[in-house]
C-alpha positions as a printed Julia matrix, in Angstrom:
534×3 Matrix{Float64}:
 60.23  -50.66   -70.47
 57.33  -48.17   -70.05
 55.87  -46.55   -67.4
 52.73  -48.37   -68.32
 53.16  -51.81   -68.51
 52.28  -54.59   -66.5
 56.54  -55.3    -66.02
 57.06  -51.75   -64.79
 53.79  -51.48   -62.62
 54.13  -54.83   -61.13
 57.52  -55.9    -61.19
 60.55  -52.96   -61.67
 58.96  -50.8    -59.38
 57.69  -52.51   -56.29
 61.69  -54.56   -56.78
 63.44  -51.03   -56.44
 61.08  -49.53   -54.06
 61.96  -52.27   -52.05
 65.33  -52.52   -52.76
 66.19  -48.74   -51.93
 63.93  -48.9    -48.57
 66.37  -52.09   -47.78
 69.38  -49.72   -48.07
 67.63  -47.05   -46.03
 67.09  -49.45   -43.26
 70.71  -50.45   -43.59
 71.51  -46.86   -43.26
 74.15  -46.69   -46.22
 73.29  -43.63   -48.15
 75.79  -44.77   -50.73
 74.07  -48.13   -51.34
 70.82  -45.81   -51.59
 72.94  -44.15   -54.4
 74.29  -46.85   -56.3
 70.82  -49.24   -56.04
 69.04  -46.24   -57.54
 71.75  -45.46   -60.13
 72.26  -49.13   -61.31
 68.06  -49.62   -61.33
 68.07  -46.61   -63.55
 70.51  -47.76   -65.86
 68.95  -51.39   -65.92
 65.61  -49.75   -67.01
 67.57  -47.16   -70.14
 68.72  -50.85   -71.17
 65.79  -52.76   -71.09
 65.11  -50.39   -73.99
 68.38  -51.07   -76.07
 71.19  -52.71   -74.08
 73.93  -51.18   -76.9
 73.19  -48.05   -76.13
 73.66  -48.29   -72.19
 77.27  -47.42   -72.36
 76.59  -44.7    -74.62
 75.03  -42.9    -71.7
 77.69  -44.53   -69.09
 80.27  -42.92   -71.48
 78.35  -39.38   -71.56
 77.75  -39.11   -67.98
 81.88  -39.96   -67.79
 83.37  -37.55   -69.97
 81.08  -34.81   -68.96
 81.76  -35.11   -64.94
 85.12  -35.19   -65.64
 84.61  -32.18   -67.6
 83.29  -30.3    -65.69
 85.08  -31.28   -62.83
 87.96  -30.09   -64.11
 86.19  -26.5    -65.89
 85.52  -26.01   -62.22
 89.27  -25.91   -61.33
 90.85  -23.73   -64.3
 88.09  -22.13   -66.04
 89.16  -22.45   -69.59
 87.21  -21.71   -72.51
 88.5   -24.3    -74.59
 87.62  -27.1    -72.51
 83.64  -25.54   -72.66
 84.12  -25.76   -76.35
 84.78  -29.3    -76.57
 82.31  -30.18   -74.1
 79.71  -28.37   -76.47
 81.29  -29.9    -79.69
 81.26  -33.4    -77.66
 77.97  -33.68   -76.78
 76.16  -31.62   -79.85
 78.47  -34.07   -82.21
 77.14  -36.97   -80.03
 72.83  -35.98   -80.65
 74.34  -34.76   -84.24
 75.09  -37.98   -85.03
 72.81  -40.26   -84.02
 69.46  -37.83   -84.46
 70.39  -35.84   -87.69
 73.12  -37.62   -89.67
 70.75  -39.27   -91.53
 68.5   -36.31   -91.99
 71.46  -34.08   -93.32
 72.2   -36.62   -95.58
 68.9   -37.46   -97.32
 69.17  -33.74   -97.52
 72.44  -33.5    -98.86
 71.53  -36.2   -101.4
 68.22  -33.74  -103.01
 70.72  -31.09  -102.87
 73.3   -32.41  -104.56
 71.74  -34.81  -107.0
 74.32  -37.28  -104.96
 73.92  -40.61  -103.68
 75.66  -40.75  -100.37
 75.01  -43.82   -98.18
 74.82  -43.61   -94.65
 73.44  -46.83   -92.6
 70.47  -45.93   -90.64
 71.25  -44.23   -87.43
 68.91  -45.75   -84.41
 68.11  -42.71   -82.25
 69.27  -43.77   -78.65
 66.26  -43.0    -75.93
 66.22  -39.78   -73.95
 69.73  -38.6    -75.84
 68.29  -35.09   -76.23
 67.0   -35.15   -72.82
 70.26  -36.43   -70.65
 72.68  -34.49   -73.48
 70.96  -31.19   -72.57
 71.46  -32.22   -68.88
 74.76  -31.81   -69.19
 75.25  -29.13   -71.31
 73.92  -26.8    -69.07
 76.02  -28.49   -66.31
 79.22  -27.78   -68.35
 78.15  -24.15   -68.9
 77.34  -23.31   -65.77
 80.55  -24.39   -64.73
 82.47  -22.32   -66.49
 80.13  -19.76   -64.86
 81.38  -20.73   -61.88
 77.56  -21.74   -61.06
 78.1   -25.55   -59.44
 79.85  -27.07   -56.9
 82.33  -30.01   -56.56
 79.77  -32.53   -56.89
 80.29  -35.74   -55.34
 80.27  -38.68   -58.48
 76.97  -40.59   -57.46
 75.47  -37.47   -57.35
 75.95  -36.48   -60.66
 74.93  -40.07   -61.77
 71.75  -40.33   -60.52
 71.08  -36.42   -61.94
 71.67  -37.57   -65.17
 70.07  -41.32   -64.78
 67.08  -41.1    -62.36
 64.7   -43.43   -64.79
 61.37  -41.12   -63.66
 63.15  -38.17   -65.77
 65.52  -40.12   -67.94
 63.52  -40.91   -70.87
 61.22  -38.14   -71.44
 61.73  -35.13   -68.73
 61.57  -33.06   -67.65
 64.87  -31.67   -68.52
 66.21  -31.19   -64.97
 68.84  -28.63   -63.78
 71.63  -29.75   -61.43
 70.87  -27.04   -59.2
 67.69  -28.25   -58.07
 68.39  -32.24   -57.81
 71.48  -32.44   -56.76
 70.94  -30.84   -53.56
 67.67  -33.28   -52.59
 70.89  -36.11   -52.38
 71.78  -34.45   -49.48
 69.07  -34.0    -47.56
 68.85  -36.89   -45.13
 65.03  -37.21   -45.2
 65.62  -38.55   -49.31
 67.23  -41.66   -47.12
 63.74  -42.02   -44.98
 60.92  -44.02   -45.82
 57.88  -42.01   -45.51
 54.72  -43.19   -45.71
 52.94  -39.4    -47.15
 55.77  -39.52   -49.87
 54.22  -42.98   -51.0
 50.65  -42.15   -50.89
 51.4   -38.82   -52.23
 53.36  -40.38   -54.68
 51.15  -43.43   -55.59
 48.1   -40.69   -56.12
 49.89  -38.8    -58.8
 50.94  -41.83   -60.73
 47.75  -43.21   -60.78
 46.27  -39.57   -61.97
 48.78  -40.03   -64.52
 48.09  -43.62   -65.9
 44.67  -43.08   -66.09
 45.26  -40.0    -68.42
 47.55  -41.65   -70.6
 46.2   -45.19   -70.99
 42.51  -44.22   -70.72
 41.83  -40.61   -72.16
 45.0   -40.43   -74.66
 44.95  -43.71   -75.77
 41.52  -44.3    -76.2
 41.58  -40.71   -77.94
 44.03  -41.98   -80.36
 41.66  -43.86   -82.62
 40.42  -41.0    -83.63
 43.16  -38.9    -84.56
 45.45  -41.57   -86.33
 43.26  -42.63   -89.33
 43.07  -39.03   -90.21
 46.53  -38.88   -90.36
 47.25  -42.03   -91.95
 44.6   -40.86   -94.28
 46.03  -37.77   -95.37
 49.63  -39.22   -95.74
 48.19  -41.54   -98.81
 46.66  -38.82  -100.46
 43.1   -39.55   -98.94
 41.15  -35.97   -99.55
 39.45  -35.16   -96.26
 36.98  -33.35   -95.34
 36.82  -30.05   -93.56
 34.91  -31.65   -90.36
 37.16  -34.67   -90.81
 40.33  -32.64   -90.72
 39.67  -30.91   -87.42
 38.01  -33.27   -85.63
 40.41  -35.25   -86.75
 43.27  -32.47   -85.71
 41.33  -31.74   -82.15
 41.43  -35.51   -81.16
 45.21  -35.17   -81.66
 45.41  -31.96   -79.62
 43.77  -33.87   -77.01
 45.77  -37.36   -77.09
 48.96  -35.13   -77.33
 47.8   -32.95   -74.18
 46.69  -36.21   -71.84
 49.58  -38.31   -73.21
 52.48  -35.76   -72.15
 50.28  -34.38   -69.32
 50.04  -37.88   -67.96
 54.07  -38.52   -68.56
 54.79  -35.68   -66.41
 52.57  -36.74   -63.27
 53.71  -40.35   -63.49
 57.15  -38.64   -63.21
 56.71  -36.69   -60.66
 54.54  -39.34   -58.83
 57.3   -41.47   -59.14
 60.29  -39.41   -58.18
 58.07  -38.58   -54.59
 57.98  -42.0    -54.17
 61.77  -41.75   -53.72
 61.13  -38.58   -51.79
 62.55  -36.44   -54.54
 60.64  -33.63   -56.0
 60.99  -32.81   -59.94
 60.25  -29.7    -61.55
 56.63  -29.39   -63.31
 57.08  -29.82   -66.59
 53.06  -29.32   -67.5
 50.51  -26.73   -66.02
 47.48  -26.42   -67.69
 48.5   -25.29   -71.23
 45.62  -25.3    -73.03
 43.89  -22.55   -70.56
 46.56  -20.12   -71.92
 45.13  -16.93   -73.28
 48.02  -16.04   -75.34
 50.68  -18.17   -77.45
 53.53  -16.57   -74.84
 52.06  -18.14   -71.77
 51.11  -21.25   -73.6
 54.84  -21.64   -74.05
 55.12  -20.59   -70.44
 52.84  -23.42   -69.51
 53.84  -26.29   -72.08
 57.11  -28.32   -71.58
 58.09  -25.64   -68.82
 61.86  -27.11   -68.56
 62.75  -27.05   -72.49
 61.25  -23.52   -72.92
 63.25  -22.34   -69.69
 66.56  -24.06   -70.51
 65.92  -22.43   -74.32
 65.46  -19.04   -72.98
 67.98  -19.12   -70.1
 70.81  -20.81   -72.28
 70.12  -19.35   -76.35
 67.18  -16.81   -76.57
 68.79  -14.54   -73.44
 72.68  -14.18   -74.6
 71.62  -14.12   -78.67
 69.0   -11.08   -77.52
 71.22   -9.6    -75.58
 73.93   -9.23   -77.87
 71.94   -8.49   -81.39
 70.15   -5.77   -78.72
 73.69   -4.35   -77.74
 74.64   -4.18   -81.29
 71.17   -2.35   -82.13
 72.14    0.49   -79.17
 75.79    0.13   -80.41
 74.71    1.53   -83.65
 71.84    3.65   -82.93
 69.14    1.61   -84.77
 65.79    2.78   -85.79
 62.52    0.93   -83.71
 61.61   -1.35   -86.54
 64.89   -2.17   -87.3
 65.9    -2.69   -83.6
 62.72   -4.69   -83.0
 64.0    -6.91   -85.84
 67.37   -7.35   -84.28
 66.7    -7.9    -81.1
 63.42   -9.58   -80.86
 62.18  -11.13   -84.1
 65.94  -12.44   -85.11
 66.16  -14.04   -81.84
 62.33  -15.49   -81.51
 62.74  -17.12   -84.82
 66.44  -18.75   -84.22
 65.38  -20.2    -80.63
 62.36  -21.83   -82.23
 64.12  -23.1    -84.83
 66.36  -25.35   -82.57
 63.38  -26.1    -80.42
 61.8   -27.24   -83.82
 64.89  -28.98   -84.59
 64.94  -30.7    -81.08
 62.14  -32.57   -81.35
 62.56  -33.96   -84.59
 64.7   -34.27   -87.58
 62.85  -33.02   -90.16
 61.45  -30.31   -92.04
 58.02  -31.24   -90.23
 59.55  -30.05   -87.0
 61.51  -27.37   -88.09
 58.4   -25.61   -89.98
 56.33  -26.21   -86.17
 59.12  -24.36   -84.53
 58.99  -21.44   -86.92
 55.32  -21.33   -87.0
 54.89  -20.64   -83.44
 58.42  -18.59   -83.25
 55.88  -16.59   -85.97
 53.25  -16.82   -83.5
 55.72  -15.54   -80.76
 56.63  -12.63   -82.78
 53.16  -11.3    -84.05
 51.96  -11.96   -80.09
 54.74   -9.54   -79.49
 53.65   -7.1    -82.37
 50.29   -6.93   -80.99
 51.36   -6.48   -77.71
 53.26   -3.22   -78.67
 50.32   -1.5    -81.21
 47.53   -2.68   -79.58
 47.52    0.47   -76.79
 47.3     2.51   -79.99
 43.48    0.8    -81.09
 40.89    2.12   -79.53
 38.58   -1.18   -77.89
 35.99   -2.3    -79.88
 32.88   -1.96   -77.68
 31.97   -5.55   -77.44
 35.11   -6.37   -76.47
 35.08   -4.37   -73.28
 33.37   -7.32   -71.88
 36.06   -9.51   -70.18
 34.21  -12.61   -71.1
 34.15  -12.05   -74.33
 37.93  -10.58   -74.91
 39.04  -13.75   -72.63
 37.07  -16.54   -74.91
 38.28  -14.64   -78.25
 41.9   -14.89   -76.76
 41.32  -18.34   -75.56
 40.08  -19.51   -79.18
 42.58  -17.54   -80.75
 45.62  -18.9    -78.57
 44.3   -22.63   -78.64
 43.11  -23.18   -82.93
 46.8   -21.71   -83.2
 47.86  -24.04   -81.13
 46.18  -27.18   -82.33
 47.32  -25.9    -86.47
 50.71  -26.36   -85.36
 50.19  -29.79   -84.03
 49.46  -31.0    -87.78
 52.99  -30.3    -88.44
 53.74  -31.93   -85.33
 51.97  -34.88   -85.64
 52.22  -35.46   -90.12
 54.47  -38.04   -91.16
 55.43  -35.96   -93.97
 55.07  -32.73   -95.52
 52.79  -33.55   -97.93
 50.96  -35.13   -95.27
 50.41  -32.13   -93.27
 49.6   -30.38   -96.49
 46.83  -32.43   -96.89
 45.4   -31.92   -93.43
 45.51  -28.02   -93.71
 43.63  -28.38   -97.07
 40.74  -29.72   -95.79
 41.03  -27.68   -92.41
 41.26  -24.06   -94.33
 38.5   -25.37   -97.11
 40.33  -26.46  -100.07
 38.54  -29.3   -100.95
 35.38  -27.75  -100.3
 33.33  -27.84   -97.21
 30.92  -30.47   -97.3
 27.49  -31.1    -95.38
 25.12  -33.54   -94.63
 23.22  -34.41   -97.87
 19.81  -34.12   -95.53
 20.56  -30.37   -95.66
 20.08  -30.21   -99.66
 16.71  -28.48  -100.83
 15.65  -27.64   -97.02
 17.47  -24.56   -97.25
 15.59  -22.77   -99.42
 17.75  -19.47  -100.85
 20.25  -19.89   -98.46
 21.45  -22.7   -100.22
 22.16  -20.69  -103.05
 24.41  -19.06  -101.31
 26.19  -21.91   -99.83
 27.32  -23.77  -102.96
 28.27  -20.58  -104.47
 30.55  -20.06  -102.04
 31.87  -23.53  -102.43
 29.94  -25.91   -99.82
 28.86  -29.47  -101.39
 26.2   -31.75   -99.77
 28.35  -34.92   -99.53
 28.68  -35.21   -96.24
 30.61  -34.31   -93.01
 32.48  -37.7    -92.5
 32.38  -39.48   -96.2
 35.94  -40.93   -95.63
 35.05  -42.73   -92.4
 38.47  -41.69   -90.51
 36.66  -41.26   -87.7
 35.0   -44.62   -87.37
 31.25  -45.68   -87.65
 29.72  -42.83   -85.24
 31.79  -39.72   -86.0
 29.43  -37.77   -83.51
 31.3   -39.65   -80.44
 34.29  -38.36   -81.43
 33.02  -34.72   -81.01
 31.45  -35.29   -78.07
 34.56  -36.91   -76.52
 36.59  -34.05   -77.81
 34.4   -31.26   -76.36
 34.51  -32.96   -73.46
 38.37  -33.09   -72.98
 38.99  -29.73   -73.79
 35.99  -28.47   -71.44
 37.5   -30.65   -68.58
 41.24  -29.02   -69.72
 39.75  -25.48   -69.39
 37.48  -26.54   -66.03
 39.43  -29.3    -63.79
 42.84  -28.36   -61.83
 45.5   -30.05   -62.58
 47.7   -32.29   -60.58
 49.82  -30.12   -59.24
 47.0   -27.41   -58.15
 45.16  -30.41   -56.77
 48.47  -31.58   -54.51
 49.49  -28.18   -53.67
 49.06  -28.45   -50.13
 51.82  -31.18   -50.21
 54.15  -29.62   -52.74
 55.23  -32.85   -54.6
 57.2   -30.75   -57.21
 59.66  -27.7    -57.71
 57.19  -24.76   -58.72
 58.2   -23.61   -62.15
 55.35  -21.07   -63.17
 53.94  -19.08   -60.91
 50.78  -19.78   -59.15
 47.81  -19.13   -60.15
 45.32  -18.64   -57.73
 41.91  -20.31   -58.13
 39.46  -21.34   -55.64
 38.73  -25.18   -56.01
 36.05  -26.97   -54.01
 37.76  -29.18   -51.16
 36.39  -32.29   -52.15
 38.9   -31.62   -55.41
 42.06  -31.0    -53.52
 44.11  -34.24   -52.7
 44.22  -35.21   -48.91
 45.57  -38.5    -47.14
 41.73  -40.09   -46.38
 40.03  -43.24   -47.85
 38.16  -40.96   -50.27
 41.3   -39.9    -51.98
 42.6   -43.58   -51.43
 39.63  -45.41   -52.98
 39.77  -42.61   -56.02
 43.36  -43.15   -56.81
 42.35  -47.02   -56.44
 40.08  -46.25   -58.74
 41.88  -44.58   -61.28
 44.4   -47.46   -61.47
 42.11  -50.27   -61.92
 40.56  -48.46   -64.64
 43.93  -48.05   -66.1
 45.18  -51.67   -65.51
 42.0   -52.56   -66.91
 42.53  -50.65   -70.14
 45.98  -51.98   -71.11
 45.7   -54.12   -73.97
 49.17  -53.19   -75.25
 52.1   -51.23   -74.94
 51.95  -47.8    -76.27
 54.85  -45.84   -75.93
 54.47  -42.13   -74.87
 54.44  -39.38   -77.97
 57.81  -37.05   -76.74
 59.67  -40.65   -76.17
 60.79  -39.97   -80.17
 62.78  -37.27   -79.01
C-alpha cells in the first residue's frame, strides 16, 4: 500500500483516523496504542503478509533486549543484539549479493534462492540498533511495550523514514494532547500531505519520463549523446529530489495528523553550497545516525591513536579524517543498495567529503582571485560546483549496472563526442574548424530520442525545477510558525513574503485543495517511491 493510491488516500486513512479519534473519545490511551500499532502493522502487510512477523519478531527480541541491557549492562548481550539484527538485513539484503560475488571470485557455482528484500528492514533494523546501544549507554528509559511498538511500527515512518530515534518519539506517547483530537493538527497535517502528493505524483512522476529512457538506454549499450546524458541525468536529479522530498512531507503530514511530530528528514538540499552541508541537508536522519553511531567513535579512536603516536599532519589527517570519511560512506553506500553501484556512490561522495575537507584546510593559504571577491559570483561557482557533483553521483545511484553508469558518464564527460545541431554546420565559418578538431560532430543534440519527440520541454521543465529548488521554501520553512516537525538542521533565516507562509484561512485551504485534486487527478498508476528499495 502506498502513500499515493486511491486505497490509502480514500480508504486506510480516513478508517484509522477515525478509528483512533473513536478511542480518544473513549478515553483509553491504550486502545489509542494498540489501534495505531495493529493499523501499522496491517499496512507493512498489505505489502507482503510473510514478512509481517519478521518485523513482529524484531520488534520482540530487541525490547526484550534491551530491556534487559538496561538492568545489567553487559557487553555481550550488545553484541548479540548487533550480530542479531546486522545477520537479519545481512541476510535478506546482501546474501545474494555476496554470493554472485563469491561465485566471480571463486570461479564457483554456489546456489542461493533469491532473497526477497522485506520493506523498510534497513529502516526499522537501524531503529533498534541505536535503541540497543544506547542502552548499554545507559541513554533510555524503561519503556512501556506499546511504546516501543508503535516507535518501531508507526506506518508514516515505517517504510521509508525517516530513521527515528527513541528519544524523540517515545516521549510524544506521553503527552496527553497525542490522545486529543485537534482540529490545527488536521489542517496542518492535511496541508503538508497534500504539498507532498503533489510533488511526488505530479513533478517527480511526470519528470520520470524523461530520465528513464536514458537510463534504459544506456544499460543496452545505446551510445548517448552528451546533451542526452545530462539532460537525461538532471531530470533524474530532479525526480529523485521531488520524489523523496515529497515522501518526507507526506510523512510528516501524516504523523501531525496523529498529533505526532517527526524529525525532518529533507531541507532544501540542492541550495547547499558545499558537498558537507548537502549531506547536512539530504536524508538528515541517516547522515546523523551515521555520524553519531560510526563516523564519531571510528574518528575518535584512529585520532587517539594518531596523538598516541605522535603522527605527522598528513599522516594524522589520513588517520583520523580521510580513513574515517571513506569507511562511513562506504556503509552508507552499502545501505542503500547491494551492489557495487551503491558502494562506488558512497565512496565518490566520501571522496567528495574528503577533498571538501582538503580545501577547507589550504584554501586560507591562496590568495582570492579578484573576481571571486564578489559574493555572487563565489556563491554560484560553489553552488554549481556542489550541485553537478551532486547530480554525477546520482548516475551511480540511479544505473542498473555498472556498465550502465559507464555509459552515462561517457557521453556526460565527451567520449562519444559532443554533437550539435546539423543547422550549425557551414554557418560557423572558422570557428568550426576549431570545433571538429576538438572533437564536436554535427549530428545532433538528441539523435537517440530518449528524451521523447520535443527534447526542448525537457530542459525547460528541468530549469524550471531546479530554479524553483534554489527559489521556493520548503515545507517546513513554509509551516514554521506551527512547528509540525522536530528541527534537525538549524534554521536558516530567510525572509519569505506572507502570502508564502502557511496559515489556517480559505486561501491556504483552497491551495492545499488544490494541490490534491491535481494530484488525484494525475494518478494513473501506482508508482512506488525511489528510497522504498532500501
Amino acid at each position: 500500500m502506498l502513500f499515493n493510491s486511491y486505497i490509502f488516500i480514500f480508504c486506510f486513512l480516513p478508517l484509522v483516523l477515525l478509528g483512533f479519534f473513536i478511542c480518544q473519545k473513549l478515553k483509553y490511551q491504550y486502545l489509542s496504542l494498540l489501534w495505531l500499532i495493529s493499523s501499522s502493522l496491517f499496512f507493512y502487510a498489505w505489502w507482503n503478509t510473510k514478512y509481517l512477523l519478521l518485523i513482529i519478531f524484531s520488534v520482540l527480541i530487541n525490547f526484550a533486549l534491551g530491556s534487559l541491557i538496561e538492568k545489567i549492562r553487559r557487553k555481550s548481550l550488545l553484541v548479540f543484539g548487533l550480530f542479531f539484527n546486522l545477520g537479519l538485513i545481512g541476510y535478506y539484503k546482501y546474501a545474494n549479493f555476496f554470493v554472485d560475488n563469491l561465485n566471480t571470485i571463486l570461479a564457483s557455482n554456489i546456489h542461493l534462492h533469491k532473497v526477497i528484500l522485506p520493506l523498510a528492514i534497513s529502516f526499522f533494523t537501524f531503529q533498534q540498533i541505536v535503541y540497543l546501544v544506547d542502552a548499554y549507554r545507559g541513554q533510555t528509559k524503561q519503556y512501556k511495550f506499546l511504546h516501543y511498538c508503535l516507535f518501531v511500527t508507526f506506518f508514516p515512518q515505517l517504510i521509508a523514514g525517516p530513521i527515528v530515534h527513541h528519544k524523540e518519539m517515545i516521549p510524544q506517547f506521553n503527552l496527553g494532547k497525542f490522545y486529543n483530537l485537534r482540529f490545527k493538527n488536521l489542517a496542518i497535517g492535511l496541508s503538508i500531505f497534500a504539498i507532498g502528493l503533489f510533488k511526488k505524483i505530479v513533478i517527480a512522476d511526470g519528470i520520470s519520463i524523461y530520465a528513464t529512457p536514458m537510463f534504459d538506454a544506456a544499460e543496452i549499450n545505446v551510445q548517448l549523446t552528451f546533451f542526452e546524458a545530462w539532460f537525461g541525468t538532471l531530470a533524474y536529479s530532479m525526480q529523485l529530489y521531488f520524489d523523496f522530498s515529497g515522501y518526507s512531507d507526506m510523512a510528516i503530514g501524516l504523523a501531525r495528523m496523529f498529533g505526532l511530530k517527526l524529525p525532518v528528514n529533507f531541507y532544501s538540499p540542492y541550495k547547499a553550497l558545499n558537498i558537507a552541508d548537502f549531506w547536512r541537508r539530504w536524508h538528515i536522519t541517516l547522515s546523523r545516525l551515521i555520524r553519531e553511531y560510526l563516523w564519531d567513535p571510528v574518528s575518535l579512536n584512529l585520532t587517539r591513536l594518531g596523538f598516541k603516536y605522535k603522527l605527522g599532519t598528513v599522516t594524522f589527517f589520513v588517520l583520523a579524517t580521510i580513513i574515517p570519511t571513506l569507511f562511513t560512506f562506504f556503509w552508507i553506500g552499502l545501505w542503500h543498495g547491494a551492489g557495487w553501484d551503491f558502494i562506488i556512490f558512497g565512496l565518490l561522495h566520501g571522496s567528495y567529503i574528503v577533498l571538501f575537507n582538503i580545501w577547507s584546510k589550504i584554501k586560507q593559504n591562496f590568495p582570492k582571485i579578484k573576481f571571486i571577491r564578489n559574493r555572487y559570483i563565489s556563491t554560484s561557482i560553489a553552488w554549481s560546483i556542489t550541485f553537478l557533483s551532486v547530480a554525477i553521483g546520482w548516475v551511480f545511484f540511479r544505473a542498473e549496472s555498472i556498465n550502465g553508469a559507464k555509459n552515462v558518464l561517457s557521453a556526460m564527460f565527451g567520449y562519444n563526442q559532443i554533437s550539435l545541431p546539423p543547422g550549425l554546420l557551414g554557418n560557423l565559418g572558422s570557428f568550426e574548424k576549431v570545433l571538429v578538431e576538438n572533437g564536436f560532430v554535427f549530428q545532433g543534440m538528441f539523435s537517440n530520442g530518449v528524451l521523447g519527440n520535443d527534447p526542448f520541454i525537457a530542459i525547460q521543465l528541468v530549469f524550471l525545477l531546479i530554479g524553483s529548488c534554489l527559489v521556493l521554501p520548503n515545507c517546513q520553512q513554509i509551516f514554521a510558525r506551527y512547528k509540525p516537525y522536530i528541527s534537525t538542521y538549524p534554521n536558516v533565516k530567510i525572509s519569505y513574503p506572507r502570502w508564502l507562509l502557511w496559515r489556517p484561512t480559505l486561501k491556504w485551504g483552497f491551495l492545499s485543495v488544490v494541490f490534491f485534486s491535481l494530484a488525484i487527478l494525475s494518478i494513473n498508476k501506482e508508482s512506488e517511491f525511489l528510497y522504498f528499495q532500501f
